[in-house]
C-alpha positions as CSV (number, residue, x, y, z in Angstrom):
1,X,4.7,-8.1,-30.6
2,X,3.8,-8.9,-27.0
3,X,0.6,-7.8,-25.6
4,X,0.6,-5.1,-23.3
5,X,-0.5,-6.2,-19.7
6,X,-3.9,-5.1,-18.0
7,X,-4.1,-2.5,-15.8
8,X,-5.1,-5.4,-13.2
9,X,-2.3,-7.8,-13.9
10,X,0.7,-4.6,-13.8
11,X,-0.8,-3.9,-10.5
12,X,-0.6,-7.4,-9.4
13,X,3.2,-7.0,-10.6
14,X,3.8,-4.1,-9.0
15,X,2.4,-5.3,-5.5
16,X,3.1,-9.4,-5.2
17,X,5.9,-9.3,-7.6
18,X,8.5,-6.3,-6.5
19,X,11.9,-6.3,-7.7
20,X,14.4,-6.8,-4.9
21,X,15.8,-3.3,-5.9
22,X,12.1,-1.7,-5.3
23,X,12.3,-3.6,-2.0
24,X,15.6,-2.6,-1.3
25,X,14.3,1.1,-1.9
26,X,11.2,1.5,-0.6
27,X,11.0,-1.0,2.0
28,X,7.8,-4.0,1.8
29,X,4.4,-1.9,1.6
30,X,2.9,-3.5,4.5
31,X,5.3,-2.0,6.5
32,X,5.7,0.9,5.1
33,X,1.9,1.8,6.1
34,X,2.5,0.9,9.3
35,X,5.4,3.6,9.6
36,X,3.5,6.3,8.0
37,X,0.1,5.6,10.4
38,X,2.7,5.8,13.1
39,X,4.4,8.8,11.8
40,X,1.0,10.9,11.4
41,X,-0.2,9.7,14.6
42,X,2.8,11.3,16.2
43,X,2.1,14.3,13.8
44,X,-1.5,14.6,14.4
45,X,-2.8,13.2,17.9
46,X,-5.0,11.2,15.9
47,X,-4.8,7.3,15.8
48,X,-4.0,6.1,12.0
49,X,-3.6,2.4,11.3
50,X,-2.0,0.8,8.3
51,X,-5.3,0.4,6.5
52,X,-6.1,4.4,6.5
53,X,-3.0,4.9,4.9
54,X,-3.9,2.6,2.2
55,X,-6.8,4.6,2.0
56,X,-5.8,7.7,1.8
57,X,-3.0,7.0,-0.8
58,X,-6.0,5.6,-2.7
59,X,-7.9,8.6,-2.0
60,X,-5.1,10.5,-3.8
61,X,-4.7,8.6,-7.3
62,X,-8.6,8.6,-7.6
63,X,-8.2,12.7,-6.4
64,X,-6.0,13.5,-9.2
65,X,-7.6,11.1,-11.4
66,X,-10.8,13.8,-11.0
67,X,-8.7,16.3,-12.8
68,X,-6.9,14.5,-15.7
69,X,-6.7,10.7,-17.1
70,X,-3.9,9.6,-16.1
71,X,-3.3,5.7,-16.4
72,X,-0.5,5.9,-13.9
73,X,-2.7,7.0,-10.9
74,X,-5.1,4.6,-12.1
75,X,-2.5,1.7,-12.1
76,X,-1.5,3.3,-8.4
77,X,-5.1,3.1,-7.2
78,X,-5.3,-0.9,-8.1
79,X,-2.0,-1.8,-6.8
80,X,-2.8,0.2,-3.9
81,X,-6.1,-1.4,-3.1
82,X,-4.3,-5.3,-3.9
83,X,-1.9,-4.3,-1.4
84,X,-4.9,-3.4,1.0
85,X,-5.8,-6.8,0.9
86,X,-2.7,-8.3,1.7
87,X,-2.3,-5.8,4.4
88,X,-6.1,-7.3,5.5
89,X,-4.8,-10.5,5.6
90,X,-2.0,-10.1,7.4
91,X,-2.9,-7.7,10.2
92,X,-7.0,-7.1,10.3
93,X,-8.6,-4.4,9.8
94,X,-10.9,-2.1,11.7
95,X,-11.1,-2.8,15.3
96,X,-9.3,-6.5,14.7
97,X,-6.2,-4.7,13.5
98,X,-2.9,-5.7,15.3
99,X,-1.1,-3.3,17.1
100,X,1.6,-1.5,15.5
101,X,4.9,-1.8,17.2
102,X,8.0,-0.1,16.9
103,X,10.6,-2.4,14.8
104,X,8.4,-5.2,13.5
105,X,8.8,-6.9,10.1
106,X,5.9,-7.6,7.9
107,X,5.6,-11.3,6.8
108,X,6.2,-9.5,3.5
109,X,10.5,-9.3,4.2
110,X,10.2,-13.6,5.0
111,X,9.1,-14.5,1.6
């Protein structure tokens, strides 16, 4: 019987090792952040940039983590924060975060 994967290395899958369908689907997460800090910047008046996306979705799994165990939010939370440092990587973060344009590409669609 195979061993089950850590919570650590499924969230490594889920974030460096996407299926081409998951891709297809949702789009590369890098710029999918980017989209939604756009979108609820336009929503809100306030500026959002990739990164507080990130954070808020991690918000979220560790939120509903507070009111049941639920291994799935946890898994979220990890593969959410690995993405984060891609995203870091890629873009900045903070006040050296690149500007978000309308119709780039992340570096994540040229691998």
């Amino acid at each position: 019987m195979a061993k089950k994967k850590s919570i650590l290395q499924q969230a490594d899958d889920i974030v460096n090792n996407r299926s081409e369908e998951k891709e297809r689907m949702y789009g590369p997460f890098s710029e999918g952040m980017r989209r939604a800090a756009m979108i609820a910047t336009g929503m809100t008046g306030k500026e959002f940039t990739g990164s507080d996306i990130y954070a808020a979705m991690i918000a979220l799994k560790l939120s509903r983590h507070s009111y049941s165990y639920r291994e799935d939010n946890l898994l979220d939370a990890c593969a959410y924060l690995g993405a984060l440092v891609n995203y870091v990587e890629e873009f900045g973060y903070k006040d050296l975060e690149k500007d978000i344009e309308l119709g780039e590409k992340s570096d994540e669609t040229n691998n």
